[in-house]
C-alpha positions, -999 to 999 in steps of 0.1 A, spaced: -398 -631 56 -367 -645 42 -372 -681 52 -412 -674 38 -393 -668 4 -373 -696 6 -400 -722 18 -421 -708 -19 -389 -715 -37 -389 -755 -22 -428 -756 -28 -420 -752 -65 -394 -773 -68 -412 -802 -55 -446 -795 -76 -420 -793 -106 -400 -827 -96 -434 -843 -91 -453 -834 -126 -420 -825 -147 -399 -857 -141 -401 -893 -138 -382 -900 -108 -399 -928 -89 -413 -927 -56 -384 -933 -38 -362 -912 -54 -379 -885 -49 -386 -895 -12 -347 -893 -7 -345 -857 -19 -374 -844 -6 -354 -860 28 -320 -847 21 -338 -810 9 -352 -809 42 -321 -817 64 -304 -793 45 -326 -765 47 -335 -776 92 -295 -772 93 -293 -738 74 -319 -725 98 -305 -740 133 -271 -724 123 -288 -690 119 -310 -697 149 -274 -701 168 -252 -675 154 -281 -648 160 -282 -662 194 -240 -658 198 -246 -624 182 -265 -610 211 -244 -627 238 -212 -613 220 -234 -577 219 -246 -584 259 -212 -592 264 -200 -559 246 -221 -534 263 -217 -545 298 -174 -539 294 -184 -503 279 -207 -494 305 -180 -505 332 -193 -536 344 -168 -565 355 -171 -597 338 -160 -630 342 -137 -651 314 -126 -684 319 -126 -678 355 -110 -642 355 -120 -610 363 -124 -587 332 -126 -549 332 -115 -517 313 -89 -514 340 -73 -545 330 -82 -555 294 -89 -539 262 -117 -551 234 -106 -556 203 -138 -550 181 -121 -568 150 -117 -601 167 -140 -599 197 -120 -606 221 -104 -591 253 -66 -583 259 -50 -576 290 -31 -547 292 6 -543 303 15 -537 337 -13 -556 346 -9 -595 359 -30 -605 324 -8 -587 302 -15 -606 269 -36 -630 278 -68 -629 252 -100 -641 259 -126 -645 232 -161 -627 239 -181 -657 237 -163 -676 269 -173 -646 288 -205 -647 314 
């Protein structure tokens, strides 16, 4: 819906640019380009970081429900590494051989 709201919003401001202004043909070829661009890249970057979101969530819910994952080539459990919510990440708990090493969520499979 939102990206519905936005495309209305461009729509607009190209019929206004086009009878409201006397920019030539080119000029308004370049930002009608450079709009567009800008507007592909805001939506790939949401595209990817609602795609990281739910690996990171994945990722999440299988250490709660006591699965074993694998980070950077490491085994990673409860029994050996808390997850810290704030920065996503797993920390390996003392007395354990990964006492303090960190792994971020997103380098887990």
């Amino acid at each position: 819906m939102g990206y519905l709201l936005w495309f209305g919003i461009v729509v607009l401001a190209f019929a206004w640019m086009h009878y409201f202004t006397e920019l030539s043909a080119r000029q308004k070829g370049t930002i009608s380009a450079v709009v567009t661009l800008l507007i592909a890249g805001a939506i790939a970057y949401n595209v990817r970081s609602d795609r990281e979101r739910e690996h990171i969530t994945a990722i999440e819910l299988k250490y709660r429900s006591g699965q074993t994952l694998v980070c950077g080539g490491v085994e990673v459990n409860a029994t050996t590494f808390d997850y810290s919510v704030g920065t996503q990440s797993f920390i390996g708990l003392k007395g354990t051989p990964h006492y303090q090493r960190i792994f971020n969520a997103r380098e887990c499979e």
